[in-house]
C-alpha positions as CSV (number, residue, x, y, z in Angstrom):
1,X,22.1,-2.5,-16.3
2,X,25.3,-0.7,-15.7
3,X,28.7,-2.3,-14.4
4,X,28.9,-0.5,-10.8
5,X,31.3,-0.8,-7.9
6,X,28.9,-2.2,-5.1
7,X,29.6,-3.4,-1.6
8,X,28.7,-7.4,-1.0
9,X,27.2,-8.3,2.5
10,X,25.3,-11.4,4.0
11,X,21.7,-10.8,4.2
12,X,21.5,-11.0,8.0
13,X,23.9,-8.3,8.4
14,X,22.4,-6.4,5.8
15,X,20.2,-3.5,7.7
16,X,22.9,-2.6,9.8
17,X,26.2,-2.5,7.5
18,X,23.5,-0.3,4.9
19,X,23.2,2.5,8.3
20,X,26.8,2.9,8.2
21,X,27.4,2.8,4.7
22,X,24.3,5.5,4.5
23,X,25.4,7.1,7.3
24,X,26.5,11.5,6.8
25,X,30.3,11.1,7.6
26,X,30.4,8.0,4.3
27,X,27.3,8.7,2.5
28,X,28.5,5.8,0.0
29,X,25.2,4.3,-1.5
30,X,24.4,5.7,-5.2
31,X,20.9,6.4,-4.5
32,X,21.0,6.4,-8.5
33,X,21.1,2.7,-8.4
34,X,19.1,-0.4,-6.6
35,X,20.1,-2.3,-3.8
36,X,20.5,-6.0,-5.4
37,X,19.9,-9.6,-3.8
38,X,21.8,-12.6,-5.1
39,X,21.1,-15.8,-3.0
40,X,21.9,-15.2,0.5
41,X,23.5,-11.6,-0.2
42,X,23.2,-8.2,-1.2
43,X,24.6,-6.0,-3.7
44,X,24.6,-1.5,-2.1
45,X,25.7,0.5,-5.4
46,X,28.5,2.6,-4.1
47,X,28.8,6.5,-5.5
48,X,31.5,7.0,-8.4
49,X,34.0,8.9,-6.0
50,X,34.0,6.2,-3.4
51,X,38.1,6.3,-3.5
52,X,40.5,3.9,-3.9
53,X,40.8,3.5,0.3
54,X,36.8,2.0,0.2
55,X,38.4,-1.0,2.0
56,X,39.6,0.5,4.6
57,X,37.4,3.6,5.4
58,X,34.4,0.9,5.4
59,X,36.8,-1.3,7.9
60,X,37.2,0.9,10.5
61,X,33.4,1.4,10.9
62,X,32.1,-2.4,9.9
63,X,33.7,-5.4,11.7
64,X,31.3,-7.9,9.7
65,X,33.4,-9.7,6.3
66,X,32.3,-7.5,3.6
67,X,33.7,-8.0,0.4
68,X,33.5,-4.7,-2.7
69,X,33.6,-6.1,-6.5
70,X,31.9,-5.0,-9.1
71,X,28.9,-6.2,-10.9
72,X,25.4,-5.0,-13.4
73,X,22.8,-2.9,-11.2
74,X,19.8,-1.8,-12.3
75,X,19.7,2.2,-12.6
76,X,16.8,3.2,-10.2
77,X,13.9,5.1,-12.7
78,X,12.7,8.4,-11.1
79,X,10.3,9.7,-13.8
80,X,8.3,6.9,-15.7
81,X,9.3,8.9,-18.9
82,X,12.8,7.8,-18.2
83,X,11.5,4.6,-20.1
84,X,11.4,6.5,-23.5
85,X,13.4,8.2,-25.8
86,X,14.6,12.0,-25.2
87,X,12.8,13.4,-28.5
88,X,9.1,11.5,-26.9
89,X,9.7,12.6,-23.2
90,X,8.9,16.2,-23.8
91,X,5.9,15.7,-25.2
92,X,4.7,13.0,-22.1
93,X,2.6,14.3,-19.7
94,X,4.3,15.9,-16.1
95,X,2.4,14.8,-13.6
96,X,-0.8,12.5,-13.0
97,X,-3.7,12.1,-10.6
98,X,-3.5,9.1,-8.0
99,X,-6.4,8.0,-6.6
100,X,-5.7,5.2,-4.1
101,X,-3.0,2.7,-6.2
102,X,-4.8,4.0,-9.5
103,X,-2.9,6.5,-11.8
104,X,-5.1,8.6,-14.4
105,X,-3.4,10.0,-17.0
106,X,-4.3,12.4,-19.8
107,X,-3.1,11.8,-23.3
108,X,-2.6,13.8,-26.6
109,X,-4.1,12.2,-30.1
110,X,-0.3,11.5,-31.0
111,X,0.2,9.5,-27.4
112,X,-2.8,7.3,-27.6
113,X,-0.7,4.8,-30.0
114,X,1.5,4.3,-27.0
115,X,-0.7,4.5,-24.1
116,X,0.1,0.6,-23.0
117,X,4.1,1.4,-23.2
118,X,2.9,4.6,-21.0
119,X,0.5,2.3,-18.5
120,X,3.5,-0.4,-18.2
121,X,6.3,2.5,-17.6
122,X,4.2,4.2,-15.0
123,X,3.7,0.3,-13.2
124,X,7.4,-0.1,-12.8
125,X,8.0,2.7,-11.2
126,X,6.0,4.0,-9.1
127,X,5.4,1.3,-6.5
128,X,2.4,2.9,-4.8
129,X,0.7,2.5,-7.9
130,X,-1.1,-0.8,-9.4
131,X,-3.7,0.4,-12.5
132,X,-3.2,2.6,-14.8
133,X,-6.1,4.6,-16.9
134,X,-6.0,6.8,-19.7
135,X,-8.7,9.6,-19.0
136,X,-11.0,10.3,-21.9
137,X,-12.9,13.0,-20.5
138,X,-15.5,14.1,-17.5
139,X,-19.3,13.9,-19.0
140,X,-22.7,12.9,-18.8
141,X,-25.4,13.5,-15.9
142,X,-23.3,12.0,-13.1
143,X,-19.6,13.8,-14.3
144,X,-18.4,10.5,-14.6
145,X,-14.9,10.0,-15.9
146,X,-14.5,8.1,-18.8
147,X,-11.5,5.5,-18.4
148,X,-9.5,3.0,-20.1
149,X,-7.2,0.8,-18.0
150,X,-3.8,0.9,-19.9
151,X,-2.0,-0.7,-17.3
152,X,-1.9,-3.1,-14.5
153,X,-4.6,-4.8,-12.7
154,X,-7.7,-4.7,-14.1
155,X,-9.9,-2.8,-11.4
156,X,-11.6,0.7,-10.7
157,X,-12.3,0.2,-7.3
158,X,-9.6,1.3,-5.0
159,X,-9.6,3.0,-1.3
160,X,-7.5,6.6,-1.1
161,X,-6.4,8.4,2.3
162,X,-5.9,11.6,3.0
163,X,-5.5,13.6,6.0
164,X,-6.4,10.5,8.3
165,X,-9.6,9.6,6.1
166,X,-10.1,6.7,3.8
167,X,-12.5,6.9,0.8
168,X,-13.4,3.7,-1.3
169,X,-13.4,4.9,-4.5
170,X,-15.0,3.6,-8.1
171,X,-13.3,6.6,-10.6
172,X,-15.2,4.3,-13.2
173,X,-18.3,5.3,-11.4
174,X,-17.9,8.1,-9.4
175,X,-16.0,11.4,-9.9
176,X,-13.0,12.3,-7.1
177,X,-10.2,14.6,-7.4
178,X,-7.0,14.2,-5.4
179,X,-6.0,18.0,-6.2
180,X,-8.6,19.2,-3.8
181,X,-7.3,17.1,-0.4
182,X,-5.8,21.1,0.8
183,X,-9.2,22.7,0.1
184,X,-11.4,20.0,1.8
185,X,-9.0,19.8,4.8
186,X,-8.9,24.0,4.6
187,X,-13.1,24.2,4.4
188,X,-13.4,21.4,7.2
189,X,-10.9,23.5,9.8
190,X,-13.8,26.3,9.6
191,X,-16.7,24.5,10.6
192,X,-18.0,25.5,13.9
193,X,-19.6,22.6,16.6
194,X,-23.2,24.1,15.8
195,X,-23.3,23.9,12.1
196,X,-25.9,22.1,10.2
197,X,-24.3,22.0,6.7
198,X,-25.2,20.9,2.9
199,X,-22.7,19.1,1.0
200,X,-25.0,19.5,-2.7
201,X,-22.7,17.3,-4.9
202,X,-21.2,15.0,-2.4
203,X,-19.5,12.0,-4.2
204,X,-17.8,9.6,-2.2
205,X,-17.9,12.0,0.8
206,X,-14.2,13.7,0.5
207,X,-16.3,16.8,2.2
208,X,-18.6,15.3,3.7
209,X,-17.3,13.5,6.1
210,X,-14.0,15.6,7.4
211,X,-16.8,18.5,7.8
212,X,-19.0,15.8,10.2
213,X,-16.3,15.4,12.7
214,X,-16.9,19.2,13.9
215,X,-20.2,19.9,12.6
216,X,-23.9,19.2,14.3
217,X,-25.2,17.6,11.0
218,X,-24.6,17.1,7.2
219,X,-27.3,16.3,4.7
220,X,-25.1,14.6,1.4
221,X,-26.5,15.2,-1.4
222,X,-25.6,13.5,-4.5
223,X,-27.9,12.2,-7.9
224,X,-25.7,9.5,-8.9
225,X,-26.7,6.2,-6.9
226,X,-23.1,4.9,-6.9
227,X,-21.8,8.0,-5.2
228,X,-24.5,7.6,-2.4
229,X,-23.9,3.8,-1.6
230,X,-20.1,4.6,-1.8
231,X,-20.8,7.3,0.7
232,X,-22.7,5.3,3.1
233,X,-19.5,2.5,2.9
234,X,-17.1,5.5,3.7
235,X,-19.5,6.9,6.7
236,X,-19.3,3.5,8.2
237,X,-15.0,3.1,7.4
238,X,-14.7,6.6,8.9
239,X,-17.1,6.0,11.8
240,X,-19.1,9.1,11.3
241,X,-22.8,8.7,12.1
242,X,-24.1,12.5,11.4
243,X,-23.8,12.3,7.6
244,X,-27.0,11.8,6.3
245,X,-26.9,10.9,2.6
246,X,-29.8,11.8,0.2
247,X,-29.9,10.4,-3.1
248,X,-31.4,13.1,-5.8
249,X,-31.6,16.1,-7.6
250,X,-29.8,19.1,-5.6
251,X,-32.6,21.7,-6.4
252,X,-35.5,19.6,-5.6
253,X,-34.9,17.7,-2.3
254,X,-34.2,19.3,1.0
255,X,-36.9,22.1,0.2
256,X,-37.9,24.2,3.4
257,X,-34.4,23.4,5.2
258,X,-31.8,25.7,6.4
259,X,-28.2,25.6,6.6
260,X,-25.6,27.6,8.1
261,X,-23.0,25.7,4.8
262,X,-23.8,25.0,1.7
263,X,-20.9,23.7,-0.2
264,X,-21.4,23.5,-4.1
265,X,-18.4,21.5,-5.6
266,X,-19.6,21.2,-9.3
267,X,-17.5,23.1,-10.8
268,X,-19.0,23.0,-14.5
269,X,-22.0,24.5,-13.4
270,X,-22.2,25.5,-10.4
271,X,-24.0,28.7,-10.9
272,X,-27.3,27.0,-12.2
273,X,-27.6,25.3,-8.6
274,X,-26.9,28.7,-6.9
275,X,-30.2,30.0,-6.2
276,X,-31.3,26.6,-4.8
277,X,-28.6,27.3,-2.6
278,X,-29.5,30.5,-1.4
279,X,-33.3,29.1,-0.7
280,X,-31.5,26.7,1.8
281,X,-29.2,29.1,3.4
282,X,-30.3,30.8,7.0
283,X,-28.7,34.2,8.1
284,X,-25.2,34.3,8.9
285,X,-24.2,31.4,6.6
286,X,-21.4,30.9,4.1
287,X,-21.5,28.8,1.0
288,X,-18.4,27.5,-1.0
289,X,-18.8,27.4,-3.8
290,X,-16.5,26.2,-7.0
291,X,-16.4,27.5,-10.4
292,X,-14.3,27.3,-13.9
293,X,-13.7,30.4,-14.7
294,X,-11.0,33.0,-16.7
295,X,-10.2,35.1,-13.4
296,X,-12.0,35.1,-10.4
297,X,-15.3,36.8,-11.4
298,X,-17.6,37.7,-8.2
299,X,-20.5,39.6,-10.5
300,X,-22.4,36.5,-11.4
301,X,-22.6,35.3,-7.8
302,X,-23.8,38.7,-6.5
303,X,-26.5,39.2,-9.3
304,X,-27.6,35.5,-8.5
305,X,-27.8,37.0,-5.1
306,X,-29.6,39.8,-5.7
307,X,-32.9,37.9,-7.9
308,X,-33.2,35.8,-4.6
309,X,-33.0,38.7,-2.3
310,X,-29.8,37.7,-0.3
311,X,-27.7,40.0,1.0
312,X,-24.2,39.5,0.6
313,X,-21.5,40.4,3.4
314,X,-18.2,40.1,1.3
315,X,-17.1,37.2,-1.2
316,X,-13.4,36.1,-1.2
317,X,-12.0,34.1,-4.0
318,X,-8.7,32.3,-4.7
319,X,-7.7,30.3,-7.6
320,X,-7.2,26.4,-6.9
321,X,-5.1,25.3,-9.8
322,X,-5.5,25.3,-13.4
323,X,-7.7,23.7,-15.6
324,X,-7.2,24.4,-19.5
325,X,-5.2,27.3,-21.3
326,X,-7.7,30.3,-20.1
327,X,-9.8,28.6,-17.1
328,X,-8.7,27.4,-13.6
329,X,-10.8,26.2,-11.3
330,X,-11.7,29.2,-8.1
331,X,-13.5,29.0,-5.2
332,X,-15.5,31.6,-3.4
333,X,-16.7,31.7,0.1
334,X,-19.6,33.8,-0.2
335,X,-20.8,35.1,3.1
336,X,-24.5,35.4,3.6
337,X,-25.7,38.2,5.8
């Protein structure tokens, strides 16, 4: 708490005298600072150069008793890291995935001693947020996270939005990334009304179901059965009814169907999965597919191509955003002739 020169209104007058003290000809309120409530009143931090004519600039605009003292206000925290001591906040983590009102944050060996100061700091202040977990990792047959709740309430379960679509989400069961909201909103926008399209590692349905509103059909694929009855929730809370889940193994089901999409978000091992792509592609289709990888190496892809006997028109590639020292993850739209 610091001792700050604040301006002291009734509640009921509040809203409006904050407008005018907000307002671009004053611009008064230290944005540095919270707006306090004592009893009936509150307390608007005013900046250090108010001036010594406050009174009677704030007079002329405000005909409501107001009364300027000073008092302790609370310093408002912008970066959770703010919490620690300089030396420690260089070696915090930057940023943070949010999933819903769920943070997941990655720690070094030397952080995990502190990881419930870490899951209380990021609580107070961020108020979008409501649990905190540490991430240990992506593994196992389903590419689960593994998590540890450092903070706040003690749930996985949470719904996130994005781009007008609401996902429930178990990141204790079920793997979803926030980083790839662009991408799935960019892959959507080029569906065409005819499209029949495979989604082979669907999740929750992030793809899914933003590709249903302008495609004919798509067939979600997905092994893990937590993923699949997620999906069928988030079909229903998007009110979608041309997604039709299939819970296996992407190379075995579907065999003798054709899409004009395949879209192969799996990015550990994609490749394995590609020529059970191909088998299900028709002429004229395009498949997205995401990958790990140094730089953004086509030859794989096109010898994969060539031992199924697919021709390939072109393959772009971008990089999405990194992943480790030397890999970050790419995607190619490979265009099947």
């Amino acid at each position: 708490m610091e001792t700050k020169k604040v301006v002291k209104v009734d509640v009921k007058e509040s809203e409006k005298i904050k407008k005018i003290l907000d307002s671009k000809n004053l611009n008064l309120i230290d944005k540095n600072f919270k707006i306090r409530k004592i009893d009936n009143f509150l307390l608007f931090p005013l900046v250090d150069d108010a001036g010594k004519d406050l009174k009677t600039k704030i007079k002329t605009k405000i005909k409501t008793k107001i009364r300027i003292k000073y008092a302790k206000m609370e310093k408002r925290i912008k970066n959770y890291n703010e919490y620690f001591p300089e030396e420690l906040r260089e070696k915090l983590p930057r940023s943070f995935d949010v999933v819903g009102d769920i943070g997941i944050i990655k720690l070094s060996e030397e952080l995990i001693g502190m990881k419930k100061e870490i899951g209380e700091a990021i609580i107070k202040s961020y108020k979008n947020i409501e649990v905190v977990c540490m991430d240990k990792g992506v593994g196992g047959e389903y590419r689960k996270r593994r998590i540890e709740i450092i903070g706040g309430e003690r749930r996985t379960l949470t719904t996130h939005k994005e781009f007008g679509f609401s996902y429930k989400v178990d990141i204790s069961k079920t793997y979803f990334s926030p980083r790839l909201a662009g991408e799935r909103q960019r892959v959507a926008k080029q569906i065409k009304v005819h499209e029949r399209v495979l989604d082979m590692f669907c999740g929750v349905g992030p793809f899914s179901i933003p590709m249903a509103k302008r495609a004919k059909e798509v067939f979600a694929v997905d092994i893990n059965p937590d993923a699949i009855e997620l999906l069928k929730e988030n079909t229903k809370l998007n009110r979608v009814d041309n997604v039709f889940p299939v819970l296996g193994d992407s190379k075995r089901v579907l065999q003798g169907e054709r899409f004009d999409r395949v879209v192969m978000n799996l990015p550990h091992s994609s490749l394995q999965f590609l020529t059970s792509a191909f088998e299900r592609t028709k002429e004229d289709s395009v498949i997205n597919l995401y990958r790990f990888s140094e730089g953004p190496d086509i030859a794989p892809i096109r010898k994969i191509a060539d031992k199924s006997n697919k021709k390939i028109e072109k393959i772009e590639s971008f990089k999405l955003h990194s992943y480790s020292k030397f890999e970050s993850l790419h995607c190619f739209d490979v265009y099947v002739r």
